[in-house]
Backbone as XML, in Angstrom:
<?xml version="1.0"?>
<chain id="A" units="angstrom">
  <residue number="1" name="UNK">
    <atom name="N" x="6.944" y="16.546" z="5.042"/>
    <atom name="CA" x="6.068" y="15.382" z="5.106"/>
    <atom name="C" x="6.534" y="14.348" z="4.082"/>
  </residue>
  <residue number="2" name="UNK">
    <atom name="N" x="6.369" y="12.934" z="4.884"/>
    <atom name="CA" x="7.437" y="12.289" z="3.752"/>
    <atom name="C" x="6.315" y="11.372" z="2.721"/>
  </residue>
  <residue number="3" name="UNK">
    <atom name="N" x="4.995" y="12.275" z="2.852"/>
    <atom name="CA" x="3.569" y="11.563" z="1.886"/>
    <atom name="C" x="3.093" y="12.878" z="0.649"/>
  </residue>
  <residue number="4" name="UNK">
    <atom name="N" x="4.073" y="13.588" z="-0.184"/>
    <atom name="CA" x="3.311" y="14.637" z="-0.579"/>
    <atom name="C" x="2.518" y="14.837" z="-1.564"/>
  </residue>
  <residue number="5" name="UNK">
    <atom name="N" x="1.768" y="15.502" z="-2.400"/>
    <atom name="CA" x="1.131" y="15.473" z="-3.732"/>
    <atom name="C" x="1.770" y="14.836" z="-4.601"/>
  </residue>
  <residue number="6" name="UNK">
    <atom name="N" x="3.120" y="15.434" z="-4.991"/>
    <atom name="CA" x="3.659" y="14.804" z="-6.269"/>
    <atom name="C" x="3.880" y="12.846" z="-6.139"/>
  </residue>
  <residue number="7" name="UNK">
    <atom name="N" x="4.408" y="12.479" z="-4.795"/>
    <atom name="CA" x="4.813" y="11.606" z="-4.321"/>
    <atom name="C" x="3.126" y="10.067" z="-4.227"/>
  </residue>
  <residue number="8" name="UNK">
    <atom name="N" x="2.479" y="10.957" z="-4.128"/>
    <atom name="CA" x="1.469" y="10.576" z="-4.444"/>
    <atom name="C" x="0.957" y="10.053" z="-5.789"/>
  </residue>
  <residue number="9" name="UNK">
    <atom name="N" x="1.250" y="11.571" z="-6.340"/>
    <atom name="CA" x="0.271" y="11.225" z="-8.376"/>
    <atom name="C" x="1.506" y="10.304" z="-8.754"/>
  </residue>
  <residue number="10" name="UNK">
    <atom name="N" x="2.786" y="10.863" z="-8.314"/>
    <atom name="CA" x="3.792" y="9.157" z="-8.736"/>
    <atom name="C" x="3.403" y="7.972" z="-8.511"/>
  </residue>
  <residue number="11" name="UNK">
    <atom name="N" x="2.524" y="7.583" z="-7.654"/>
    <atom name="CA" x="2.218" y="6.156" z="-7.250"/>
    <atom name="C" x="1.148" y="5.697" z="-8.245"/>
  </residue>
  <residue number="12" name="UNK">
    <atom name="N" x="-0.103" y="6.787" z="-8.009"/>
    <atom name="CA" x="-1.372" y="6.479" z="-8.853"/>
    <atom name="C" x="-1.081" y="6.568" z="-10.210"/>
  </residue>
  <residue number="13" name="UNK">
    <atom name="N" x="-0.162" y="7.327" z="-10.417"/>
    <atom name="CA" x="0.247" y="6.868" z="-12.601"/>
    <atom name="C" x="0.545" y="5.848" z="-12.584"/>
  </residue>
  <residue number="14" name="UNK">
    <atom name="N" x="1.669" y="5.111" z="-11.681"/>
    <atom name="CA" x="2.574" y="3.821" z="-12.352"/>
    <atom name="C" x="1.750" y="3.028" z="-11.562"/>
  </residue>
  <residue number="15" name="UNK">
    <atom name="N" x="0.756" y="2.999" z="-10.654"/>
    <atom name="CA" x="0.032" y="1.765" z="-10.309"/>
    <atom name="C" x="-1.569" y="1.752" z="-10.956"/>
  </residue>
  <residue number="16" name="UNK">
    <atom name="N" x="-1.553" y="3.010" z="-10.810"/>
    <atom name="CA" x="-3.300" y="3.103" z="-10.937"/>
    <atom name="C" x="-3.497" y="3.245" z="-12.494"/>
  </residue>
  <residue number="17" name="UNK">
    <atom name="N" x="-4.574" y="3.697" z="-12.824"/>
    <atom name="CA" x="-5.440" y="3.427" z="-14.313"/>
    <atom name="C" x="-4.498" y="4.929" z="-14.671"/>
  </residue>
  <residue number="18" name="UNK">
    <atom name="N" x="-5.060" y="5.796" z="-14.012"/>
    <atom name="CA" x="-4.125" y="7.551" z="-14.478"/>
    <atom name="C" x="-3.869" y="7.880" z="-12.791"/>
  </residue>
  <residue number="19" name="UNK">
    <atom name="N" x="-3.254" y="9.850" z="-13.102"/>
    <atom name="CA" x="-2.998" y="10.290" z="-11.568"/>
    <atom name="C" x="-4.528" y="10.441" z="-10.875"/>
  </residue>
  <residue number="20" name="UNK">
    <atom name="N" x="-5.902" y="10.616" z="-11.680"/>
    <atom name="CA" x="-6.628" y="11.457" z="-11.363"/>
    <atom name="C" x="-7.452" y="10.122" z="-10.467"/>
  </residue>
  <residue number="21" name="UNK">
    <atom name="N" x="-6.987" y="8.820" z="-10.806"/>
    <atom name="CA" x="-7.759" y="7.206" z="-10.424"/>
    <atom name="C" x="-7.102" y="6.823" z="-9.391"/>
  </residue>
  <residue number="22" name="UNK">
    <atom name="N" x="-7.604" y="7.502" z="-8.030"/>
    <atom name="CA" x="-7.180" y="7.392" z="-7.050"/>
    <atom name="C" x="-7.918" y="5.743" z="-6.150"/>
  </residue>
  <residue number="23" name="UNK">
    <atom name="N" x="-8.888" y="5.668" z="-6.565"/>
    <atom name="CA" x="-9.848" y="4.733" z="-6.091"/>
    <atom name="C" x="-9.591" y="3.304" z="-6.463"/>
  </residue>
  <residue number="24" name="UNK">
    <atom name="N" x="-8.842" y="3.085" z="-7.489"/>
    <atom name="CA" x="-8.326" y="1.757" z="-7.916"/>
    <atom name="C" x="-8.034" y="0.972" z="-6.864"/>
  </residue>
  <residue number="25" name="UNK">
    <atom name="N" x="-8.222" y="-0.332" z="-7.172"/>
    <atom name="CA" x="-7.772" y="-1.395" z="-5.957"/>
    <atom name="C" x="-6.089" y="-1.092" z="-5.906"/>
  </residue>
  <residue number="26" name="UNK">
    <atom name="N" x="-5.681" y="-1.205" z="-7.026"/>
    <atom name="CA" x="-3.838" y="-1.504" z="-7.581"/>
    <atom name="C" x="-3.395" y="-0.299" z="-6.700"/>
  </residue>
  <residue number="27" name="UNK">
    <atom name="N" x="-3.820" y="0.926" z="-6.970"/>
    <atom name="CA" x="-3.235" y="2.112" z="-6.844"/>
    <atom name="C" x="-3.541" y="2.423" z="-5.159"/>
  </residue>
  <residue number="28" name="UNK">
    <atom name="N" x="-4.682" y="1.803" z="-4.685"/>
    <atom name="CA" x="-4.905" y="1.963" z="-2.968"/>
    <atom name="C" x="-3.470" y="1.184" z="-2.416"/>
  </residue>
  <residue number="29" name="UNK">
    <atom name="N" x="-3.499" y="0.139" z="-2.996"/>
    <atom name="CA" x="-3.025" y="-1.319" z="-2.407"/>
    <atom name="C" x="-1.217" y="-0.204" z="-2.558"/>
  </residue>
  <residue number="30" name="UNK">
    <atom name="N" x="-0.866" y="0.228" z="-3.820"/>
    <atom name="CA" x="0.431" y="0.902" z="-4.035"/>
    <atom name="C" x="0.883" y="1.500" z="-2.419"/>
  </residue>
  <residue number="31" name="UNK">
    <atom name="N" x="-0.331" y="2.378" z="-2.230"/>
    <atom name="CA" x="-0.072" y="3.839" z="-1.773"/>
    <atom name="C" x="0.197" y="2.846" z="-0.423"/>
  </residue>
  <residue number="32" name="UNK">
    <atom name="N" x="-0.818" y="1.945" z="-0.098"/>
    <atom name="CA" x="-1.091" y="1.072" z="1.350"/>
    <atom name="C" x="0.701" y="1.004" z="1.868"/>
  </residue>
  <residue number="33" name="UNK">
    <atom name="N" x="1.092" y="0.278" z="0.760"/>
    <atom name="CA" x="2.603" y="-0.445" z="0.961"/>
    <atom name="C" x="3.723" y="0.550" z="0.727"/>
  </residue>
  <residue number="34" name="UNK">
    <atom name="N" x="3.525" y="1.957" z="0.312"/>
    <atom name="CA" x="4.636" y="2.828" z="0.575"/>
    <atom name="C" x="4.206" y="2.862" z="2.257"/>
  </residue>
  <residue number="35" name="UNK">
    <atom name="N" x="3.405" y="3.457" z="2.708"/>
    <atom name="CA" x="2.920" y="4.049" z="4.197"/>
    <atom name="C" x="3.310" y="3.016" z="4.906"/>
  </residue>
  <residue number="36" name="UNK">
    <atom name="N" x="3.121" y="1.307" z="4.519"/>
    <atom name="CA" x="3.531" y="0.563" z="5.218"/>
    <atom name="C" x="5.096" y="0.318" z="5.640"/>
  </residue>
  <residue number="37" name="UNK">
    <atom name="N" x="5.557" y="0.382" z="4.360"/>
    <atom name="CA" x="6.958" y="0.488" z="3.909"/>
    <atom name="C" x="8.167" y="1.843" z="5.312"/>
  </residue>
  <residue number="38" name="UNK">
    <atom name="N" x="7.150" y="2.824" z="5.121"/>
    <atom name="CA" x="7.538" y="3.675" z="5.698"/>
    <atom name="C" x="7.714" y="3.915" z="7.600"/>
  </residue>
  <residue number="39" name="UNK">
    <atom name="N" x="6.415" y="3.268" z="8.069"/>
    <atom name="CA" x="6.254" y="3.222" z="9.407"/>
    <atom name="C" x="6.814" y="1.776" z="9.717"/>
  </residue>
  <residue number="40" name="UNK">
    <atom name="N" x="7.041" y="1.112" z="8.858"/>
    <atom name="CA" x="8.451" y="0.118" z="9.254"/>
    <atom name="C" x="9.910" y="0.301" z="9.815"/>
  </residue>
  <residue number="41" name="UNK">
    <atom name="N" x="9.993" y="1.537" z="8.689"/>
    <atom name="CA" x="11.641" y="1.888" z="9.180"/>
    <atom name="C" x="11.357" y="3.000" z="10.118"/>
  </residue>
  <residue number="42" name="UNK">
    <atom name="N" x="10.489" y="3.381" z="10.191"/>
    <atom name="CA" x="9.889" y="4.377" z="11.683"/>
    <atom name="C" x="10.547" y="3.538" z="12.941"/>
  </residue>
  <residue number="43" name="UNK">
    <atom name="N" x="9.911" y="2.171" z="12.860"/>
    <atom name="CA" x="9.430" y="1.564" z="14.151"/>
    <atom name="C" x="10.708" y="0.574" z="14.269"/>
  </residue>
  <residue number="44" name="UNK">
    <atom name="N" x="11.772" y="0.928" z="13.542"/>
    <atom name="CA" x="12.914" y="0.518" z="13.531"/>
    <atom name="C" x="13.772" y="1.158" z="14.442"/>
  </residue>
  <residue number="45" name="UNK">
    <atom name="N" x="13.765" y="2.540" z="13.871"/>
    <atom name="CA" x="14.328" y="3.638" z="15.191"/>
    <atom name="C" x="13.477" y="3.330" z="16.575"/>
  </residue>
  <residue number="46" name="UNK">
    <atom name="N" x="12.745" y="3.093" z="16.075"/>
    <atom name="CA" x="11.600" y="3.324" z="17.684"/>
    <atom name="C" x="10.726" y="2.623" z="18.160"/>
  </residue>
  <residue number="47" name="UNK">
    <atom name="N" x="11.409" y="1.919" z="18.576"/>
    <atom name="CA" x="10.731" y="0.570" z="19.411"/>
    <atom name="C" x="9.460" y="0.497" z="20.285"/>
  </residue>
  <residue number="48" name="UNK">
    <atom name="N" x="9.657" y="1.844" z="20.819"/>
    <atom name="CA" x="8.668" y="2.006" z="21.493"/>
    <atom name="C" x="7.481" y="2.577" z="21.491"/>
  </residue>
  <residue number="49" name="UNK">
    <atom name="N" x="7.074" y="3.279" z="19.891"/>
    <atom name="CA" x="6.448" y="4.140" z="19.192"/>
    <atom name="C" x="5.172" y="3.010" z="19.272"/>
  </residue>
  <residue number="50" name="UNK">
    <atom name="N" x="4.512" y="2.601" z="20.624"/>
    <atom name="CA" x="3.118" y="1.517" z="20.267"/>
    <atom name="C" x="2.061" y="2.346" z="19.353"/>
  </residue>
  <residue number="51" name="UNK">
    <atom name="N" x="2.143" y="3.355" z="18.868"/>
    <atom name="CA" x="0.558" y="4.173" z="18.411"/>
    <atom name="C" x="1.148" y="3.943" z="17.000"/>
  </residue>
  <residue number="52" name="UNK">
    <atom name="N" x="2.327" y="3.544" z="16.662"/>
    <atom name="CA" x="2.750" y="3.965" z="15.198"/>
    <atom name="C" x="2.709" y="2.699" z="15.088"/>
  </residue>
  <residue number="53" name="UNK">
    <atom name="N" x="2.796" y="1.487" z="16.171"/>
    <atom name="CA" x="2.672" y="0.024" z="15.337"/>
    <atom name="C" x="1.315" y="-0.246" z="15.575"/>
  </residue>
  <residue number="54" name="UNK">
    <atom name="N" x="0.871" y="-0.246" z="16.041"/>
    <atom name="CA" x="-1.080" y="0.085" z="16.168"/>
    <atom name="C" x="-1.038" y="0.430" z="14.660"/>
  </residue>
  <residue number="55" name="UNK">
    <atom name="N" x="-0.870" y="1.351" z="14.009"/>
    <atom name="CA" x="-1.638" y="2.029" z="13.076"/>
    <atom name="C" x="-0.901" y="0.939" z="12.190"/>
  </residue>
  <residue number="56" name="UNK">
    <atom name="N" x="0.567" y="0.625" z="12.055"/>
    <atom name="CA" x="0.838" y="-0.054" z="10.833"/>
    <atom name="C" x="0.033" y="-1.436" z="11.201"/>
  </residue>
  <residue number="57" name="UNK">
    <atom name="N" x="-0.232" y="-2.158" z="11.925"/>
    <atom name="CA" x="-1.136" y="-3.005" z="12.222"/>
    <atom name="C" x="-2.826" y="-3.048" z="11.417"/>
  </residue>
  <residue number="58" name="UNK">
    <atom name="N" x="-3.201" y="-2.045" z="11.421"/>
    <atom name="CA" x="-4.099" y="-1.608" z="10.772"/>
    <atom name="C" x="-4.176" y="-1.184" z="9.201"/>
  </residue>
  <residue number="59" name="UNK">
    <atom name="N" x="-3.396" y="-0.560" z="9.118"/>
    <atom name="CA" x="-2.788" y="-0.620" z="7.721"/>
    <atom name="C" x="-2.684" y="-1.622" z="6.677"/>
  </residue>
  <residue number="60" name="UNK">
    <atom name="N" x="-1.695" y="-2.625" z="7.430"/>
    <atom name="CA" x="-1.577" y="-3.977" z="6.658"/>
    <atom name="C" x="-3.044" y="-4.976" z="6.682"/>
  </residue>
  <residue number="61" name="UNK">
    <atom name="N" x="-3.802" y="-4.765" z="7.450"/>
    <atom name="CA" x="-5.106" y="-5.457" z="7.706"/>
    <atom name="C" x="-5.785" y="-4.715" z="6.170"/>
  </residue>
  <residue number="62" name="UNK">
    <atom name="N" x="-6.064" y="-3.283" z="6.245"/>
    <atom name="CA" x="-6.298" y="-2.398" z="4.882"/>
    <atom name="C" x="-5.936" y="-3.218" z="3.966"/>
  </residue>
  <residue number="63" name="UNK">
    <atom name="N" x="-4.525" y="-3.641" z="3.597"/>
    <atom name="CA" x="-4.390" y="-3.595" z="2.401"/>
    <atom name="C" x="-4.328" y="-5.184" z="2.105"/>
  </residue>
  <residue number="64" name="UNK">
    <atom name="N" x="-4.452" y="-5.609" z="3.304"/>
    <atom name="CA" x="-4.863" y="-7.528" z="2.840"/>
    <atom name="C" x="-6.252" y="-7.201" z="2.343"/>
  </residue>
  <residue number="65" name="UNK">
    <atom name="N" x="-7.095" y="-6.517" z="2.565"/>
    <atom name="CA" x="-8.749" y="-7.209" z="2.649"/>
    <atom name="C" x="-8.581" y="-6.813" z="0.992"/>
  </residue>
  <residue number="66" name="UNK">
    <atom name="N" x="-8.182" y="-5.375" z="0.592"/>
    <atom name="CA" x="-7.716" y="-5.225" z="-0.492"/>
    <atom name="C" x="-8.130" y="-6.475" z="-1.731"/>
  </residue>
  <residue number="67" name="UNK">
    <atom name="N" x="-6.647" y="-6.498" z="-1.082"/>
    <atom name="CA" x="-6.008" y="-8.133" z="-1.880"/>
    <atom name="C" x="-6.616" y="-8.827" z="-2.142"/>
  </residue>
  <residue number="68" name="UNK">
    <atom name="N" x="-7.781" y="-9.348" z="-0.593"/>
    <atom name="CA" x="-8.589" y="-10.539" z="-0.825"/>
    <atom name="C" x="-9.295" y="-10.583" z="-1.684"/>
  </residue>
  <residue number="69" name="UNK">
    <atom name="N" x="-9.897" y="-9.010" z="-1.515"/>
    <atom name="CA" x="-10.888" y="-8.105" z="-2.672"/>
    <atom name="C" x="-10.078" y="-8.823" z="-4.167"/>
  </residue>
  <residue number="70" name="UNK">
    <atom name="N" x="-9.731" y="-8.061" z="-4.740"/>
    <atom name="CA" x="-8.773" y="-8.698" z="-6.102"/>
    <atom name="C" x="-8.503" y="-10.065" z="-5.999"/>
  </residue>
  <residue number="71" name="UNK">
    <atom name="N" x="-8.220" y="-10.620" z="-5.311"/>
    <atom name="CA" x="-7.654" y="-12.145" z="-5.362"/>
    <atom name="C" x="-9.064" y="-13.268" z="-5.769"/>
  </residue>
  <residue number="72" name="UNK">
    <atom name="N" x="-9.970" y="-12.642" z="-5.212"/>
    <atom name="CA" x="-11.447" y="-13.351" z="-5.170"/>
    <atom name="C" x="-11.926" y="-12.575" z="-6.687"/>
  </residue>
  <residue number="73" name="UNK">
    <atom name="N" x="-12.229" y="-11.633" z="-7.238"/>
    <atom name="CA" x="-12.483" y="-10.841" z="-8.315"/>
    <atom name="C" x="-12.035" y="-10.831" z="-10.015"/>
  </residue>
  <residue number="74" name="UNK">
    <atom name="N" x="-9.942" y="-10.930" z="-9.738"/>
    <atom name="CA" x="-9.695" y="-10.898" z="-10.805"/>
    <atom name="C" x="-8.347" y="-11.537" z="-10.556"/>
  </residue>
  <residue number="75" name="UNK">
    <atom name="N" x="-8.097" y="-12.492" z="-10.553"/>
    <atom name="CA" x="-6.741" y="-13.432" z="-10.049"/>
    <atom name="C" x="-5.200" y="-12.848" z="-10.903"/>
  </residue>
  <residue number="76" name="UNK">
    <atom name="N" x="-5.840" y="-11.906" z="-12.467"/>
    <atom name="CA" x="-4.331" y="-11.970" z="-13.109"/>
    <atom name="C" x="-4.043" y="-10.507" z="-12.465"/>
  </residue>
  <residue number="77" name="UNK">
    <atom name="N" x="-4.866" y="-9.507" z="-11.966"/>
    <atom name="CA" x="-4.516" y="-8.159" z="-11.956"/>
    <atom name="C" x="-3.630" y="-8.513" z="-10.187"/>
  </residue>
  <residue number="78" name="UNK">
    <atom name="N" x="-4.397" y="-9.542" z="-9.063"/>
    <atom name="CA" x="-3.681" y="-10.040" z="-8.148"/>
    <atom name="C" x="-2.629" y="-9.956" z="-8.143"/>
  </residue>
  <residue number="79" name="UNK">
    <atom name="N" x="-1.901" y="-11.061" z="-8.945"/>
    <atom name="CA" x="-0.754" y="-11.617" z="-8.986"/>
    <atom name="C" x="0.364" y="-10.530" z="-9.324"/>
  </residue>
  <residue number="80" name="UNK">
    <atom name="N" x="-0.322" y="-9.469" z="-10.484"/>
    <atom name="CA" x="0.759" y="-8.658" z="-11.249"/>
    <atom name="C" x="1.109" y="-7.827" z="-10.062"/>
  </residue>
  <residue number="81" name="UNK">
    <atom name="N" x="-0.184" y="-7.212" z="-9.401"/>
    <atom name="CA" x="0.407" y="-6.355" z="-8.252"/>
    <atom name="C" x="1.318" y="-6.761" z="-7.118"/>
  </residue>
  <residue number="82" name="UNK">
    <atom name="N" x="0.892" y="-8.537" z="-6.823"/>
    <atom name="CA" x="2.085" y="-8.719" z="-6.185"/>
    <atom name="C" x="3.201" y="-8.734" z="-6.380"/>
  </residue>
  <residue number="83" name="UNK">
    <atom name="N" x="3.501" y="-8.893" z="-7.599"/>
    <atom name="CA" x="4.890" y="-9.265" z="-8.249"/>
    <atom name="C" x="5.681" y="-7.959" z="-8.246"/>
  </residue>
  <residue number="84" name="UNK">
    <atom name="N" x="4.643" y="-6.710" z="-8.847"/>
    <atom name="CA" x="4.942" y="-5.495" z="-8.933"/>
    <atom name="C" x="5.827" y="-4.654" z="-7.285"/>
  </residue>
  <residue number="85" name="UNK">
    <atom name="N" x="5.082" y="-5.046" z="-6.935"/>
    <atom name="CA" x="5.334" y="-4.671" z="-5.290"/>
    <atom name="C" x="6.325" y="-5.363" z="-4.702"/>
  </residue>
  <residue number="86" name="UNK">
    <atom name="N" x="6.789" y="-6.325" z="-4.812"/>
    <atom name="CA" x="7.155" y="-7.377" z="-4.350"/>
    <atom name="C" x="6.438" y="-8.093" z="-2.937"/>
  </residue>
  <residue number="87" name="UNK">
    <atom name="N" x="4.979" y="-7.800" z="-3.078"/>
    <atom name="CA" x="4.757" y="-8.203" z="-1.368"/>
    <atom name="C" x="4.303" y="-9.823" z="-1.544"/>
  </residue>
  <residue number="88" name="UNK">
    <atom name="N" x="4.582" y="-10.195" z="-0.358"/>
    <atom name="CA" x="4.575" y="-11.964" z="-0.241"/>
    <atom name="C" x="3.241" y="-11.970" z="0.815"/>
  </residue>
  <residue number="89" name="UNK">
    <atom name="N" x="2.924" y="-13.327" z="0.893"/>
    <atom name="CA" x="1.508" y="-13.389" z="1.542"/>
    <atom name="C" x="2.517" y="-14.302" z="2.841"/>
  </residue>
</chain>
């Protein structure tokens, strides 16, 4: 499985507050954009995989409202995560 425990508490340390602060906006928004990251190069091989671009469709909707969430809330923690991530609007 290419989502596992360790691969996980790696995300929530270097994004989130600790491993155990799964609930963080930063550390959701992290995990959002590996999975996104991932069923990208899925749907690269496989054009025709409609249930896997359905879901990344959904996904990225997840992790905008996110954003909007933070962007409306706390504008500097926003920005850092975008920068961090590199994701563009």
């Amino acid at each position: 499985m290419y989502l596992s425990k360790e691969v996980k508490a790696e995300i929530f340390k270097k994004h989130g507050k600790s491993v155990t602060d799964t609930g963080s906006t930063e550390g959701q928004v992290a995990l959002f954009t590996f999975r996104i990251n991932h069923l990208t190069e899925h749907l690269k091989r496989n054009r025709k995989d409609f249930n896997t671009e359905r879901a990344l469709v959904m996904l990225v909707g997840k992790r905008r409202s996110l954003l909007d969430y933070l962007k409306a809330n706390e504008i500097t923690r926003y920005r850092e995560i975008i920068k961090e991530l590199g994701i563009r609007k």
